[in-house]
VEXBA-905995 format. One record per residue (C-alpha): x, y, z; residue in three letters; residue number from 0. Coordinates in steps of 0.1 Angstrom, whole numbers, plus 5000, padded with zeros to 4 digits. Example, Ala and Ser with C-alpha at 12.3 -4.5 7.8 and 13.67 -1.06 7.14 Angstrom:
PT_5123_4955_5078_ALA_0 .
PT_5137_4989_5071_SER_1 .
END
This chain:
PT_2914_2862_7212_UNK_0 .
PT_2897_2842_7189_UNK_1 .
PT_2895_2802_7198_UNK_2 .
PT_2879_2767_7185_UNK_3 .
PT_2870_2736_7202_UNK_4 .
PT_2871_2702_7189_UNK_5 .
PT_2845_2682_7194_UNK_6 .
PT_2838_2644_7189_UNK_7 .
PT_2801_2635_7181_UNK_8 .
PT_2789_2605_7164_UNK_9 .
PT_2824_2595_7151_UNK_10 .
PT_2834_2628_7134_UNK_11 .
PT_2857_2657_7152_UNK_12 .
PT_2839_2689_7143_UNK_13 .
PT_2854_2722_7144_UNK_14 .
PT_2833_2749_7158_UNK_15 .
PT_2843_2785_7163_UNK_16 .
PT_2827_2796_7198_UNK_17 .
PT_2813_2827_7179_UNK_18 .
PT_2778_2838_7197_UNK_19 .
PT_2780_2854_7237_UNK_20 .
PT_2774_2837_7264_UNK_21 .
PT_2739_2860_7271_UNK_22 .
PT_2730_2847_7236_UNK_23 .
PT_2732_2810_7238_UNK_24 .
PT_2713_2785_7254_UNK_25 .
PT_2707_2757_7272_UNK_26 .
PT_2690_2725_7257_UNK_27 .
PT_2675_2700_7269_UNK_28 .
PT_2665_2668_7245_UNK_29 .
PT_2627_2646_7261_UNK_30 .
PT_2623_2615_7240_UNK_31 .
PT_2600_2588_7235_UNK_32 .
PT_2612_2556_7212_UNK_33 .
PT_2597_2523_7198_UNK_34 .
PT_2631_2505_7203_UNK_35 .
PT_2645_2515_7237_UNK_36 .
PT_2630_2518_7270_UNK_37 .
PT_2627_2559_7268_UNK_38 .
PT_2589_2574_7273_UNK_39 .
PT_2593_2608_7281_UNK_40 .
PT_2625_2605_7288_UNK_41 .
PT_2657_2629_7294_UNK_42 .
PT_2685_2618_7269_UNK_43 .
PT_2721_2634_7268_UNK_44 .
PT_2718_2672_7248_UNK_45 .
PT_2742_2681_7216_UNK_46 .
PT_2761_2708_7221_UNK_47 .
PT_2755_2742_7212_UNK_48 .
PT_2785_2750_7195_UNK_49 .
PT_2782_2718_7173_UNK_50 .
PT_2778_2729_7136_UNK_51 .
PT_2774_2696_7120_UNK_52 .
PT_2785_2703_7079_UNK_53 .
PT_2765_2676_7063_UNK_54 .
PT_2729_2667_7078_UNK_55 .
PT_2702_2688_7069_UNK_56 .
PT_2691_2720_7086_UNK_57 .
PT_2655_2725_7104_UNK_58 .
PT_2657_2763_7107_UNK_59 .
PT_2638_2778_7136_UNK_60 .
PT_2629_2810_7138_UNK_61 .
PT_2615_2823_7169_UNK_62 .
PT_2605_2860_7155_UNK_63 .
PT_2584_2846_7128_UNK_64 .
PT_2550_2838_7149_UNK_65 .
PT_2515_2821_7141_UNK_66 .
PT_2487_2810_7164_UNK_67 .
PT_2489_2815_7205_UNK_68 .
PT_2486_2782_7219_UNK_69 .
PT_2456_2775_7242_UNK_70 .
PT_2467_2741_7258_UNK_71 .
PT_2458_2704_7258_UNK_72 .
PT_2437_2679_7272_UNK_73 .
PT_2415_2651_7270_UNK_74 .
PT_2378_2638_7270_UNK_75 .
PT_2360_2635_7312_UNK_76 .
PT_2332_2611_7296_UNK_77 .
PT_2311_2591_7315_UNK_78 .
PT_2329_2560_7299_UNK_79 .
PT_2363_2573_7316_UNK_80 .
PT_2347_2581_7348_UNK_81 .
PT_2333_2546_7356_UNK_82 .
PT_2360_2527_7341_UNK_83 .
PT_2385_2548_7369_UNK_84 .
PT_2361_2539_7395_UNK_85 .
PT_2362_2502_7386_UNK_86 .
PT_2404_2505_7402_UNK_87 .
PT_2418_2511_7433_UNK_88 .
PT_2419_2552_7446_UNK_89 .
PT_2455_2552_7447_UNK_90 .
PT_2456_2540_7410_UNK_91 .
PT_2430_2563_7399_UNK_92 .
PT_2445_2594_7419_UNK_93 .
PT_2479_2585_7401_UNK_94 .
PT_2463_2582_7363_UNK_95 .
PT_2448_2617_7369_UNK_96 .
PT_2481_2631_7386_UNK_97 .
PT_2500_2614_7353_UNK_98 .
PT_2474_2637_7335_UNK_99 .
PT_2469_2670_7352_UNK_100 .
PT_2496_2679_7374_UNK_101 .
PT_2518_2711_7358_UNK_102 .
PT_2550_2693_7371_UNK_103 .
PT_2550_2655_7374_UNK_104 .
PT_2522_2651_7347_UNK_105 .
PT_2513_2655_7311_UNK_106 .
PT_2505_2695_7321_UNK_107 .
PT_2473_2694_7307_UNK_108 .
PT_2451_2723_7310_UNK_109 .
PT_2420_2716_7290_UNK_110 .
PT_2389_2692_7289_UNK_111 .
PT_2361_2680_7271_UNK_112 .
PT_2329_2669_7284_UNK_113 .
PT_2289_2666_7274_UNK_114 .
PT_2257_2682_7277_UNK_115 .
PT_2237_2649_7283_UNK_116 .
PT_2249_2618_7273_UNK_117 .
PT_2270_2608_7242_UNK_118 .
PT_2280_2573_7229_UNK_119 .
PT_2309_2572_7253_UNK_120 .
PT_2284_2567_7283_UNK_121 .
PT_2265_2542_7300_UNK_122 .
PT_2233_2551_7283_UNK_123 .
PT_2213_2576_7269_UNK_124 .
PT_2203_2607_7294_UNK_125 .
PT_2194_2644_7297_UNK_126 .
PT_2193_2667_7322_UNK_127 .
PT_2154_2675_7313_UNK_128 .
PT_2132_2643_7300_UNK_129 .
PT_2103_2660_7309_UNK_130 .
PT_2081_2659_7277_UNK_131 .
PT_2068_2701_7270_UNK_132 .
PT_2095_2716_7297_UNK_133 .
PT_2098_2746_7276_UNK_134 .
PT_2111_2761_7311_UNK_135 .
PT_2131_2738_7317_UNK_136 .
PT_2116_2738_7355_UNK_137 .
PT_2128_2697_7359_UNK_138 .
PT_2165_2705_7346_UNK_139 .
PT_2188_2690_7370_UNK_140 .
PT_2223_2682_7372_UNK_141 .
PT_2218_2649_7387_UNK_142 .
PT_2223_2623_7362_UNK_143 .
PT_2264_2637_7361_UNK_144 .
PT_2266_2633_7396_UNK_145 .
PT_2272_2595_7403_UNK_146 .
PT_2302_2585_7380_UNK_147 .
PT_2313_2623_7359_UNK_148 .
PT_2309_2648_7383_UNK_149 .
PT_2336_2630_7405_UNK_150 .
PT_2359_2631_7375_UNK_151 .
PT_2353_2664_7366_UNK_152 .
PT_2361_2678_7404_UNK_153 .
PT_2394_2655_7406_UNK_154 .
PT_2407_2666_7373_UNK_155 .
PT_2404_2701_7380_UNK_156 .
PT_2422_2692_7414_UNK_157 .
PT_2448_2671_7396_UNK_158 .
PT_2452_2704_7376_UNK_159 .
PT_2457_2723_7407_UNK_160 .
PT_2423_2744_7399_UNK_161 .
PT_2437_2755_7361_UNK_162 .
PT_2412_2729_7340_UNK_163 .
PT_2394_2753_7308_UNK_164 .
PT_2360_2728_7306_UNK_165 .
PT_2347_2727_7274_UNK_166 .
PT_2311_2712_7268_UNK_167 .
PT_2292_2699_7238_UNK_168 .
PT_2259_2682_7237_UNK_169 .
PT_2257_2653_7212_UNK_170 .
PT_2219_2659_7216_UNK_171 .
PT_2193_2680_7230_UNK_172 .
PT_2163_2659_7248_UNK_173 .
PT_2141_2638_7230_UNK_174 .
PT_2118_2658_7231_UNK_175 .
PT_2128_2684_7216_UNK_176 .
PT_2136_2668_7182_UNK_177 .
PT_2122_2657_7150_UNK_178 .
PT_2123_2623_7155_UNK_179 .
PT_2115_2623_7191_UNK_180 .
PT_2142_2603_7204_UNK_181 .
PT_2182_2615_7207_UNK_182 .
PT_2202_2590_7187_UNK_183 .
PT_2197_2583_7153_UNK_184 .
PT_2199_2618_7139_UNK_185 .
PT_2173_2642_7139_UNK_186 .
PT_2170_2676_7142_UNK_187 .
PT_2159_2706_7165_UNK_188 .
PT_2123_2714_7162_UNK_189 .
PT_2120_2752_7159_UNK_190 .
PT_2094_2754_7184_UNK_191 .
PT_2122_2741_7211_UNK_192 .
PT_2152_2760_7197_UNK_193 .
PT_2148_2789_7225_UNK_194 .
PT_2143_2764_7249_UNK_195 .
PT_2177_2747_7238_UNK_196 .
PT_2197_2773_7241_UNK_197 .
PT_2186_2782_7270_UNK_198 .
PT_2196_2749_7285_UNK_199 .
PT_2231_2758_7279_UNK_200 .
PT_2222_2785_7300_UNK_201 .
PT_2210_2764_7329_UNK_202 .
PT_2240_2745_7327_UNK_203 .
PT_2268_2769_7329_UNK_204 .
PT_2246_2786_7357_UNK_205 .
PT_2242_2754_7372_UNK_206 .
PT_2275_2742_7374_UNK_207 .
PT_2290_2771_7388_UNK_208 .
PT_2265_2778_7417_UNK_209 .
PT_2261_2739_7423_UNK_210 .
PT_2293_2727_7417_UNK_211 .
PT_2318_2756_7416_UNK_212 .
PT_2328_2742_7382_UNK_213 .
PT_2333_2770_7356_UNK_214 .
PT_2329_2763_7319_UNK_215 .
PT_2357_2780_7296_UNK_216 .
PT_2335_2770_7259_UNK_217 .
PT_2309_2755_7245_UNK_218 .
PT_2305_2741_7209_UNK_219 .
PT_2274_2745_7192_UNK_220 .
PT_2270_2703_7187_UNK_221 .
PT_2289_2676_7183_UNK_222 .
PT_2294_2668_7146_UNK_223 .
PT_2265_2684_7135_UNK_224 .
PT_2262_2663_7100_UNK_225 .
PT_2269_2631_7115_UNK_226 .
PT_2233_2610_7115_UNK_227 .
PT_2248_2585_7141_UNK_228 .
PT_2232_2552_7153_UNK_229 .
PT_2240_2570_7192_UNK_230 .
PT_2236_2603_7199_UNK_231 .
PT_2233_2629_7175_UNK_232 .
PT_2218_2656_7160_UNK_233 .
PT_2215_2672_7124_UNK_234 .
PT_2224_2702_7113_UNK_235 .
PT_2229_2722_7081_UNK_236 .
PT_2255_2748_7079_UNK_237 .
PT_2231_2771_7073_UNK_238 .
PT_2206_2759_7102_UNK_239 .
PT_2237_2759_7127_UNK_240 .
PT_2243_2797_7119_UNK_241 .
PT_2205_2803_7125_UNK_242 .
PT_2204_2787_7159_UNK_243 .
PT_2238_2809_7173_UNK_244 .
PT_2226_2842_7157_UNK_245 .
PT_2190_2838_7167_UNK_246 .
PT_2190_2819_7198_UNK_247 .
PT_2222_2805_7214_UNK_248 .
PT_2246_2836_7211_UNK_249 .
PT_2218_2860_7224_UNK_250 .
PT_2209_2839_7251_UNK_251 .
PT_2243_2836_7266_UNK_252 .
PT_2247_2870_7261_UNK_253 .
PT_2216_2877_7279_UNK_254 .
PT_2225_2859_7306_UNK_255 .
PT_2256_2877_7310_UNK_256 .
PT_2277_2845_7300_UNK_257 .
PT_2292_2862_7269_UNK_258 .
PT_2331_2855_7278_UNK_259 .
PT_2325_2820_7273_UNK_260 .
PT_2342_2808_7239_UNK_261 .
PT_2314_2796_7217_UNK_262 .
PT_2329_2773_7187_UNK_263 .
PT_2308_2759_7161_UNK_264 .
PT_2313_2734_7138_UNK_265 .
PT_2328_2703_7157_UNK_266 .
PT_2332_2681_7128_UNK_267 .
PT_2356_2667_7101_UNK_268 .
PT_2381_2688_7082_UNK_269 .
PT_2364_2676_7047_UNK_270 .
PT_2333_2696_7058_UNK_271 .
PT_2348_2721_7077_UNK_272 .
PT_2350_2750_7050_UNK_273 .
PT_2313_2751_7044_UNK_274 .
PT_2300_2745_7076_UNK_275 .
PT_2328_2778_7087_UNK_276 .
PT_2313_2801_7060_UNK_277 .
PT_2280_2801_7067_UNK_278 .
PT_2292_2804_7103_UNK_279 .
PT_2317_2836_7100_UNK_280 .
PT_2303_2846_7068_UNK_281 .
PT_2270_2856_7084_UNK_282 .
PT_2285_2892_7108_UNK_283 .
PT_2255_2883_7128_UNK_284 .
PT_2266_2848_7135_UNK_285 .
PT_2301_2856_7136_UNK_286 .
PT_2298_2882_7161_UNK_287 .
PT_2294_2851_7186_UNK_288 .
PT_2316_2825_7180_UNK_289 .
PT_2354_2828_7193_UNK_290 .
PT_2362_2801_7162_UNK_291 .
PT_2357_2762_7150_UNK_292 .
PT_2367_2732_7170_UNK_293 .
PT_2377_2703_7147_UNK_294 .
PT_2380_2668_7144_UNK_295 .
PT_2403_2646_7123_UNK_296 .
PT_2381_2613_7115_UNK_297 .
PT_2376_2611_7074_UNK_298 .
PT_2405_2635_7062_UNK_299 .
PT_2441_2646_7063_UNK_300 .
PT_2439_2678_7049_UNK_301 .
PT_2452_2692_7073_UNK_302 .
PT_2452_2725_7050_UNK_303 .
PT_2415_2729_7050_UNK_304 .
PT_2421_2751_7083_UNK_305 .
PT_2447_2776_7067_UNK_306 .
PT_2426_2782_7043_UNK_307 .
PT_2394_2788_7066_UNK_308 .
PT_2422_2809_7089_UNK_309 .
PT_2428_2828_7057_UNK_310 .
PT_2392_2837_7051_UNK_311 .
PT_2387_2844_7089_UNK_312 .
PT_2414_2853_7104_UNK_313 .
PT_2400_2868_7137_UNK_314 .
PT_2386_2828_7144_UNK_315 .
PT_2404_2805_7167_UNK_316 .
PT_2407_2767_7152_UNK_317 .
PT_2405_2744_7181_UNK_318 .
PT_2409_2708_7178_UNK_319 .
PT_2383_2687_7202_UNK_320 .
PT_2384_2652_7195_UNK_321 .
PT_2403_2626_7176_UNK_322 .
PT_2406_2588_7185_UNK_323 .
PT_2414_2549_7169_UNK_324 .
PT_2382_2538_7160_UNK_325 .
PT_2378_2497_7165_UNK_326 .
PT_2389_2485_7197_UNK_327 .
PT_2414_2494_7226_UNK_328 .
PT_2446_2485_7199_UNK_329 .
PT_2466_2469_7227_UNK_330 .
PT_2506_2478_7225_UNK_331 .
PT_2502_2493_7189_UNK_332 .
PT_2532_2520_7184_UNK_333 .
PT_2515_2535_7155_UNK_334 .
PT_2485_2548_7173_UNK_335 .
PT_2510_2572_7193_UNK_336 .
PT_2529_2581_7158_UNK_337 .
PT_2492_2592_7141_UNK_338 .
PT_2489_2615_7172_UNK_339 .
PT_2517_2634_7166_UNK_340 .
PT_2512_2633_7128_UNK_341 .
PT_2482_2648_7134_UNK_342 .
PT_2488_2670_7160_UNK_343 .
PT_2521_2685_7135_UNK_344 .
PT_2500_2686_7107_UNK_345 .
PT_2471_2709_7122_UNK_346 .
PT_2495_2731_7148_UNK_347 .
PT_2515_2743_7113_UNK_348 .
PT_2476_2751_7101_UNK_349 .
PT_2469_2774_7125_UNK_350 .
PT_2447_2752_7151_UNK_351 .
PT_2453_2761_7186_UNK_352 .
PT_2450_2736_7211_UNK_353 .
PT_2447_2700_7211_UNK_354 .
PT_2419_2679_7228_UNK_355 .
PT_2422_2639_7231_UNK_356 .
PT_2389_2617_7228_UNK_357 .
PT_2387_2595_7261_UNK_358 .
PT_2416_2601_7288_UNK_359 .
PT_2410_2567_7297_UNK_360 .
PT_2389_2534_7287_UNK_361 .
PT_2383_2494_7295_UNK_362 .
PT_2402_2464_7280_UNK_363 .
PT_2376_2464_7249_UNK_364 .
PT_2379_2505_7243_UNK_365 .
PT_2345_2509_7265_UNK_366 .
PT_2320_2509_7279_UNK_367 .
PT_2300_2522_7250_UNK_368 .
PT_2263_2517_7247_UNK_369 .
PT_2263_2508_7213_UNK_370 .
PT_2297_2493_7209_UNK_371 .
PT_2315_2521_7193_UNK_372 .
PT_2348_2508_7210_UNK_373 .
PT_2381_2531_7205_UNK_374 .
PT_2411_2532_7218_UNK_375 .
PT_2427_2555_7242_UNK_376 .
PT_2458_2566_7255_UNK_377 .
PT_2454_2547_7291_UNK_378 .
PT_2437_2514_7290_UNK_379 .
PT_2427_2498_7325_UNK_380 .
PT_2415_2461_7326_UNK_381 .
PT_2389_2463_7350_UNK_382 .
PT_2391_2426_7357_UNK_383 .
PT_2421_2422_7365_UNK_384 .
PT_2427_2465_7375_UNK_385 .
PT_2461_2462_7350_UNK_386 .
PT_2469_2501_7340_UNK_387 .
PT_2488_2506_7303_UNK_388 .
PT_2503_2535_7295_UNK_389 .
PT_2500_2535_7257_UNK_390 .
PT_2523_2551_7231_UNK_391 .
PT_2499_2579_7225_UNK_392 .
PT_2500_2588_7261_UNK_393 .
PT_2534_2589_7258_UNK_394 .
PT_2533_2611_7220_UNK_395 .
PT_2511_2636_7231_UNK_396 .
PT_2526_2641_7262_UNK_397 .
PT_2558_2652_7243_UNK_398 .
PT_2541_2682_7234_UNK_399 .
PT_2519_2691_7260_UNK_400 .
PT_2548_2688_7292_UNK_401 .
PT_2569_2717_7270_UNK_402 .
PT_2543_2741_7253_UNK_403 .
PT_2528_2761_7278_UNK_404 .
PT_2496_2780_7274_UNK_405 .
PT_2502_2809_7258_UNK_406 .
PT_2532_2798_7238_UNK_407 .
PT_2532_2811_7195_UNK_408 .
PT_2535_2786_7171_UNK_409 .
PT_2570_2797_7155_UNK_410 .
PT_2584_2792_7118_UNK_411 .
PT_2602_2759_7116_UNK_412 .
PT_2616_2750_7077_UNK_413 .
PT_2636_2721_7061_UNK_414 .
PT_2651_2698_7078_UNK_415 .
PT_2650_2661_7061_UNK_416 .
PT_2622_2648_7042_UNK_417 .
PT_2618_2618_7064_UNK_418 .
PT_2611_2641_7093_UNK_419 .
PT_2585_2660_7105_UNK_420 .
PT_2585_2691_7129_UNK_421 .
PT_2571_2720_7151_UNK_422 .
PT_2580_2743_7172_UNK_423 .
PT_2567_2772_7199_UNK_424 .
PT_2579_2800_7221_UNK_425 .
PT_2568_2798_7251_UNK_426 .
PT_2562_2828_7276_UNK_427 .
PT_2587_2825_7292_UNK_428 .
PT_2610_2830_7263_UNK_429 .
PT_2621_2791_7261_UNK_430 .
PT_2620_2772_7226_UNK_431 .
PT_2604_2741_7222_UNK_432 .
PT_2608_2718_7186_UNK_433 .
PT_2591_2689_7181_UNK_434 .
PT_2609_2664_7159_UNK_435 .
PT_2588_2632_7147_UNK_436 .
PT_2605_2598_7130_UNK_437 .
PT_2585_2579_7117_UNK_438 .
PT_2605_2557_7099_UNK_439 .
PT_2626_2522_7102_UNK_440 .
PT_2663_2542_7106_UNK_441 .
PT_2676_2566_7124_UNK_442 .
PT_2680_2603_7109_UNK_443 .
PT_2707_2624_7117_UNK_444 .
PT_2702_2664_7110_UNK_445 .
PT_2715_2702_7124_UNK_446 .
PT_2683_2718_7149_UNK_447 .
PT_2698_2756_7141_UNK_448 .
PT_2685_2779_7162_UNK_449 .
PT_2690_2822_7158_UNK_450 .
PT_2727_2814_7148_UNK_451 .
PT_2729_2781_7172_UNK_452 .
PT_2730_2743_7158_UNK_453 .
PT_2727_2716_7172_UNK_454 .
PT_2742_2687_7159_UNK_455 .
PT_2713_2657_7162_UNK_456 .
PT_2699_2620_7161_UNK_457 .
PT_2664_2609_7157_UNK_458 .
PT_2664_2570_7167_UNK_459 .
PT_2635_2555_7144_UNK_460 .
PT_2595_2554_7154_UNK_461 .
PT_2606_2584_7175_UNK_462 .
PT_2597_2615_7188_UNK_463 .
PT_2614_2638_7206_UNK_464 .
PT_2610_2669_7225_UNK_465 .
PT_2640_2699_7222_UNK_466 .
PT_2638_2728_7246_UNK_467 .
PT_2661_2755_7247_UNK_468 .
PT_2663_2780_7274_UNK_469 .
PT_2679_2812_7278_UNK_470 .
END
């Protein structure tokens, strides 16, 4: 017997033939955060899935056309975040962190960032070896993490119920190890110490697992390796990068039985990113080392640039480390949380894995930072007055990573209307996750259509929102 329902949505009675079995269809839930209401994260009432809306444009999903596995999501454990959640209360901190890391009641995330030595985003300039001539490395010690980042470190991966993936970059090796003899203001590695460099990645990952029973999921090579910053930094030439991992770092690790690590090089902007990759995977000898590139957005939005290094190396993983607002904490700005999810969209449908946030938290300037590189972040704690914000980007990001779970494909998502932007993911356990973004003044109506189901649906404007079907 063949029947229809009618069905009132938005002021128009729709006529839908209840055409697909019941083991076939499924059940949706819609997450949403909005500028102009009160929702952050928030459940709102889900279409139908008999709704075939005859006018709005279709987004098309389709769940057997795959891309990338997924990886996960996190944020920067800098010394910066670590003291500035140690200037508040331990309830407040313990919630921020829960807010963050737990798989259920949190943001879900899975991954983190952290240095080798010090970087801007700290109270001032360490390493784990000053000792001038250590080629040894007999005075390498873990100490200087263990007042305000090694606390952090141990929480998060608590708050995470043990699941953290650590990643590590240095921003620079010792002082005295480098050309200039001091670790900010550029630089590079002096030959003579590059064995003894990569062995202190060595030490550290041995370190940290037999000290602190922290395990490191990946290293990157160097943070930003052609930046000649006024804080930390050190230089690098595509070509001297791919040196140091064939000659010294990969062997080393491997040596030291530490080869499952993921080693990523590059770390850096996308306008450089195609060079600095070909001397990396172009070289077999290189290559055979790194498991792919981390990325940063700062400088460009070609977001392209890492198709087109997936296309030449397709065996390489494209993992995005750090992105931030430069300038100041950027108090109760909307548009910060919108640039997260434009970015995000833009580099998940180019084949980039994961997603890493800069700091998880900072003061009411976007600090502390030792030389007044302030940024905002996506929790912003007055330390006078111990006020937490959540701010929109907290709020952005966390609308992909509570629904895409490790392990999840990027899946073909196409049309849909211009004003819009999308993404979507399978997750292991077979539910469907689209990510709609809205980043303009109205409202935009369009049909989600799903393996024969649609969805009849309403973005409100400076929205994003979350749809998750499950079988």
């Amino acid at each position: 017997m063949k029947a229809s329902h009618n069905i009132w949505c938005a002021g128009l009675v729709l006529l839908a033939p209840l055409s697909l079995t019941a083991h076939s269809m499924r059940t949706w839930s819609v997450i949403e955060t909005a500028r102009d209401n009160a929702h952050r994260l928030s459940p709102v009432a889900a279409p139908s899935s008999a709704v075939v809306a005859s006018t709005d444009p279709v987004l098309v999903i389709e769940p057997a056309q795959r891309f990338q596995a997924m990886v996960g999501f996190g944020g920067a454990l800098t010394e910066s975040s670590a003291w500035v959640l140690a200037q508040v209360s331990l309830e407040k901190r313990a919630d921020i962190l829960r807010r963050y890391y737990d798989p259920r009641d949190g943001l879900g995330y899975t991954l983190a960032r952290t240095h080798l030595n010090s970087c801007d985003f700290s109270l001032s300039i360490w390493a784990l070896d000053e000792t001038p001539g250590d080629y040894d490395l007999h005075n390498f010690s873990l100490a200087p993490m263990r007042r305000w980042l090694m606390p952090l470190l141990h929480d998060a991966n608590e708050a995470a119920k043990g699941k953290l993936n650590l990643l590590v970059s240095p921003w620079s090796p010792p002082a005295w190890m480098k050309t200039n003899n001091q670790m900010d203001a550029g630089g590079s590695l002096r030959r003579e110490y590059a064995a003894a460099w990569a062995q202190y990645y060595v030490k550290f990952v041995q370190a940290m697992q037999q000290e602190e029973h922290l395990s490191v999921w990946a290293l990157t090579v160097q943070n930003e390796p052609q930046a000649n910053q006024v804080w930390e930094s050190c230089l690098y030439s595509p070509e001297q990068e791919r040196d140091f991992v064939r000659d010294h770092l990969g062997p080393a690790l491997e040596k030291a039985g530490l080869q499952n690590i993921k080693l990523l090089g590059f770390d850096h902007n996308r306008d450089i990113m195609e060079k600095q990759c070909a001397a990396l995977f172009g070289d077999p000898a290189s290559a055979k080392y790194l498991w792919g590139a981390a990325l940063h957005w700062y400088v460009s939005a070609d977001y392209a640039a890492s198709s087109r290094v997936h296309a030449a190396y397709p065996d390489k993983h494209i993992l995005f480390t750090e992105g931030c607002w430069e300038g100041g904490s950027g108090l109760g700005l909307w548009s910060h949380g919108e640039g997260y999810a434009r970015n995000m969209i833009g580099d998940f449908r180019n084949w980039v894995c994961g997603f890493i946030d800069w700091n998880i938290v900072l003061d009411q300037r976007g600090g502390p930072n030792h030389v007044g590189n302030f940024c905002d972040a996506p929790v912003i704690i007055d330390t006078r007055t111990g006020e937490v914000r959540f701010q929109s980007a907290f709020y952005y990001i966390g609308q992909f990573s509570k629904f895409v779970q490790p392990g999840a494909y990027r899946i073909a998502s196409n049309g849909g209307p211009t004003a819009l932007q999308s993404v979507a993911f399978i997750n292991p356990d077979g539910s469907v996750v689209t990510v709609v973004l809205n980043e303009t003044d109205l409202a935009v109506g369009f049909t989600l259509s799903v393996e024969g189901e649609s969805l009849s649906c309403t973005i409100p404007a400076h929205a994003i929102q979350s749809y998750v079907g499950r079988k």
